[in-house]
Each structure stands twice: as structure tokens, then as C-alpha cells.
N, CA, C and O atoms as CSV, one atom per row, in Angstrom:
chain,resi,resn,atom,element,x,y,z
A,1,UNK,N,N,-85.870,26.944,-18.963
A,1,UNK,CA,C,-84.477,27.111,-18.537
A,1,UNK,C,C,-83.544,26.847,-19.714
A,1,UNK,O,O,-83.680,25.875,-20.457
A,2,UNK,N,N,-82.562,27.795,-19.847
A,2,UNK,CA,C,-81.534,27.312,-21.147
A,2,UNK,C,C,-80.750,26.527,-20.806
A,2,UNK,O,O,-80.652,26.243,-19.613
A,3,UNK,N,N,-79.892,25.895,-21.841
A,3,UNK,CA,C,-79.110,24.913,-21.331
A,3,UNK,C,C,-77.994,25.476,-21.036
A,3,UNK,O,O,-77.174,24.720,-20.513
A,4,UNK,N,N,-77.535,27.034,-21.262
A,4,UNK,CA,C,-76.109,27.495,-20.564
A,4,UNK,C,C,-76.610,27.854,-19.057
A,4,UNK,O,O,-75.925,27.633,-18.057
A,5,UNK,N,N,-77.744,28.368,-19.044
A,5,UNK,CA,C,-77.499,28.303,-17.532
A,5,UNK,C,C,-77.603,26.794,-16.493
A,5,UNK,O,O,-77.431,26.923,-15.281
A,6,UNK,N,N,-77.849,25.615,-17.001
A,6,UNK,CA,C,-78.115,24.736,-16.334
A,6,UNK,C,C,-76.652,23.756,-16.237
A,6,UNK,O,O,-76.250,22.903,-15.447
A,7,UNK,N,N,-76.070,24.438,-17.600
A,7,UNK,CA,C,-74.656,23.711,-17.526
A,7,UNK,C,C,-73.003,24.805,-17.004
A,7,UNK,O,O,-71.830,24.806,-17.380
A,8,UNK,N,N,-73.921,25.704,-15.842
A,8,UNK,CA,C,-72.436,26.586,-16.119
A,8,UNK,C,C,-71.368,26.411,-15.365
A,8,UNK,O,O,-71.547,26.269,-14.156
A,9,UNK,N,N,-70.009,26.382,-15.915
A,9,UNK,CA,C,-68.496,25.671,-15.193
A,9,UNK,C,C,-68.433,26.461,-14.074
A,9,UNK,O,O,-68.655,27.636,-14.365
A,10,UNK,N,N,-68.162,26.232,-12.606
A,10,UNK,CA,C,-67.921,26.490,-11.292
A,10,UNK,C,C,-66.599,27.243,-11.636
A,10,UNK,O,O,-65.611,26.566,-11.922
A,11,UNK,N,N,-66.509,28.836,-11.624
A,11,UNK,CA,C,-65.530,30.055,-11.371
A,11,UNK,C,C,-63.996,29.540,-10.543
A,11,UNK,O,O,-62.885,29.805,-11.003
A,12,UNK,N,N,-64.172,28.944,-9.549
A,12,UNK,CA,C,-63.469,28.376,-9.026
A,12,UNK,C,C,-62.052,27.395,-9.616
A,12,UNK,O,O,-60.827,27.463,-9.512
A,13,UNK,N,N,-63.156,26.396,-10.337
A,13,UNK,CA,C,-62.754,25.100,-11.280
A,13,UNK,C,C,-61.521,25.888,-12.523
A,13,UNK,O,O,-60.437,25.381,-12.810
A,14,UNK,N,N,-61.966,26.969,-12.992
A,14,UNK,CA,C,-61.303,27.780,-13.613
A,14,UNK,C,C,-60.331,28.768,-13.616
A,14,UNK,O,O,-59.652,29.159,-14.566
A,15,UNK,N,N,-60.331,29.221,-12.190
A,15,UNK,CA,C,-59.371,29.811,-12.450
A,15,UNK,C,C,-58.158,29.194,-11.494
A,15,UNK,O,O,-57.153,29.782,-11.094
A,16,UNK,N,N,-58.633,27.622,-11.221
A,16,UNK,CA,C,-57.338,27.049,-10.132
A,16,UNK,C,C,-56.719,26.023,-11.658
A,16,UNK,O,O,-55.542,25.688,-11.793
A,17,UNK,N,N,-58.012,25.634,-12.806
A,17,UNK,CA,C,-56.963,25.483,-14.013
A,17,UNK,C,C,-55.816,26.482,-14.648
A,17,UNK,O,O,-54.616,26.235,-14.767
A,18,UNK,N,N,-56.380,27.434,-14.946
A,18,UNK,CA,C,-55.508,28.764,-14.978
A,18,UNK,C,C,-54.086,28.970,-14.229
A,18,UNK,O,O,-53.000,29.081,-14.797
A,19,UNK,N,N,-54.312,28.998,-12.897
A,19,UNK,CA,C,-52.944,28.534,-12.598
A,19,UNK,C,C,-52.554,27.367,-12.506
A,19,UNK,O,O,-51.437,27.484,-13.010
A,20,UNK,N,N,-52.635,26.493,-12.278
A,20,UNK,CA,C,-51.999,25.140,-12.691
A,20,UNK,C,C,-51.144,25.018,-14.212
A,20,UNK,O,O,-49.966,24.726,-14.417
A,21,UNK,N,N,-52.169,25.341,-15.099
A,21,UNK,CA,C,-51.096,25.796,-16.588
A,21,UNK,C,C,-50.153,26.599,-16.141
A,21,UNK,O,O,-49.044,26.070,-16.057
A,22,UNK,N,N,-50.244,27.900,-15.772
A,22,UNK,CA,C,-49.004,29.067,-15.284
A,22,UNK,C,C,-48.146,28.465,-14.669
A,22,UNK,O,O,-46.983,28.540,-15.065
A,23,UNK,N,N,-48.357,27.976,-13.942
A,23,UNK,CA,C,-47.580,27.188,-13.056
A,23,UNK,C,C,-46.669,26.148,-13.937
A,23,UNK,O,O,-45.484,26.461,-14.059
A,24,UNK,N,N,-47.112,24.951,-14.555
A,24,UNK,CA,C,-46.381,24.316,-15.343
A,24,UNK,C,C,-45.321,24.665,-16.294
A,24,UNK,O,O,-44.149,24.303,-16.398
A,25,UNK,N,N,-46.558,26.003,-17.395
A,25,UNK,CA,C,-45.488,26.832,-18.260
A,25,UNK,C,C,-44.030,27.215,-17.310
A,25,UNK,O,O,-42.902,26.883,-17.672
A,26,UNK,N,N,-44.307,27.908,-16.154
A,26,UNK,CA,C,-43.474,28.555,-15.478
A,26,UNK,C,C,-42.072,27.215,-14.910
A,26,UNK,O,O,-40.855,27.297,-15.081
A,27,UNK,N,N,-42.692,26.354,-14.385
A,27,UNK,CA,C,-41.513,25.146,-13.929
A,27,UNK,C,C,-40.849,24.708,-15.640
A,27,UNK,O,O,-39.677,24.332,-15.677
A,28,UNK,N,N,-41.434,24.764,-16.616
A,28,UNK,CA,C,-40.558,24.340,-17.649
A,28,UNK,C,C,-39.762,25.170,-18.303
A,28,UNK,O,O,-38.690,24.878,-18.833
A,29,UNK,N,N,-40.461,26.559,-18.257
A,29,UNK,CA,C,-39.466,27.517,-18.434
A,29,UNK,C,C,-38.001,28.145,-17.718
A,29,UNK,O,O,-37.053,28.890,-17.966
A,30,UNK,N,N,-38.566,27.263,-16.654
A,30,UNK,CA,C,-37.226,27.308,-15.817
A,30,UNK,C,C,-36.609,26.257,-16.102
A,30,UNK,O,O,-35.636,26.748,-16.674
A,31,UNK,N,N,-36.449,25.136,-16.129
A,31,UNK,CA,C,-36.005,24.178,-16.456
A,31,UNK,C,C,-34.882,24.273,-18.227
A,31,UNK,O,O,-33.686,24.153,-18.495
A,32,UNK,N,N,-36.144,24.546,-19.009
A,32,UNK,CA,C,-35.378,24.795,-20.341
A,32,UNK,C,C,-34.070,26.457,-19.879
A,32,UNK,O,O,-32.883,26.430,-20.204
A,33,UNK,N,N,-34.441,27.147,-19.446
A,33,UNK,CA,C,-33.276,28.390,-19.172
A,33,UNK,C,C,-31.857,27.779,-18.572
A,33,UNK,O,O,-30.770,28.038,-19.088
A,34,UNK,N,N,-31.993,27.074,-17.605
A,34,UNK,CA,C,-31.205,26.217,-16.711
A,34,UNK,C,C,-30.260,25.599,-17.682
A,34,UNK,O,O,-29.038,25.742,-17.692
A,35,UNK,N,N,-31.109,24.776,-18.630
A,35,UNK,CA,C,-30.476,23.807,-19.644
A,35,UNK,C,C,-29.724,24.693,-20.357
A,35,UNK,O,O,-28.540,24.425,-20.564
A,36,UNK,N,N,-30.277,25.849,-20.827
A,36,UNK,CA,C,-29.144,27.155,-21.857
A,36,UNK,C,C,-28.070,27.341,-21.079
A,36,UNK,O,O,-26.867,27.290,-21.336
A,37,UNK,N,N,-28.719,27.587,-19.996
A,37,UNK,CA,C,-27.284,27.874,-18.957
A,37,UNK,C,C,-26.114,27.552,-18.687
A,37,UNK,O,O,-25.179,28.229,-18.259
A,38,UNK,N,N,-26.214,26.155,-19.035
A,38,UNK,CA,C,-25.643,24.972,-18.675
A,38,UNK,C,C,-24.725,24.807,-19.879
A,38,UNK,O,O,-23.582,24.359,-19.788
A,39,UNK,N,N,-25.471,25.312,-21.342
A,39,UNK,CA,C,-24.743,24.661,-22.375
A,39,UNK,C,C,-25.134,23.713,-23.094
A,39,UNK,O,O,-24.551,23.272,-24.085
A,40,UNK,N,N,-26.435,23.239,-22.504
A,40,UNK,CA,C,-26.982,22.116,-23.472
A,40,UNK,C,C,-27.429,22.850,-25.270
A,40,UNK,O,O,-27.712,23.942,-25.762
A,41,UNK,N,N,-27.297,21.797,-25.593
A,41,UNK,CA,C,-27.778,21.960,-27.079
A,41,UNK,C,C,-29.348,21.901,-27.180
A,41,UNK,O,O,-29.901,22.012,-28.275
């Protein structure tokens, strides 16, 4: 048995990381736009 198949990451696990990043990028990118909006420096 190789060791990639005995160690392989659950499909799942990956692509609910995947969005979780998107997700974050996305709430800070709103956040920083807001702040332009606003006038902040």
C-alpha cells in the first residue's frame, strides 16, 4: 500500500476550507470598501 493512498485528505474537509477562506476574503473585502466609502484613510 502507498503512503498517498493511506494518507488521503477527506474531499469534503476541503472544499468546506475553500469556502471558509472565500468567505473571510469576502467579509473583509467588504469591510475595507465600506471604510473607502466612508473616507477613511
Amino acid at each position: 500500500m502507498k503512503k498517498q493512498d493511506k494518507y488521503k485528505t477527506p474531499q469534503g474537509t476541503v472544499a468546506l476550507m475553500v469556502i471558509f477562506i472565500l468567505l473571510i476574503i469576502i467579509m473583509w473585502g467588504s469591510a475595507y470598501l465600506t471604510l473607502l466609502a466612508r473616507g477613511a484613510t
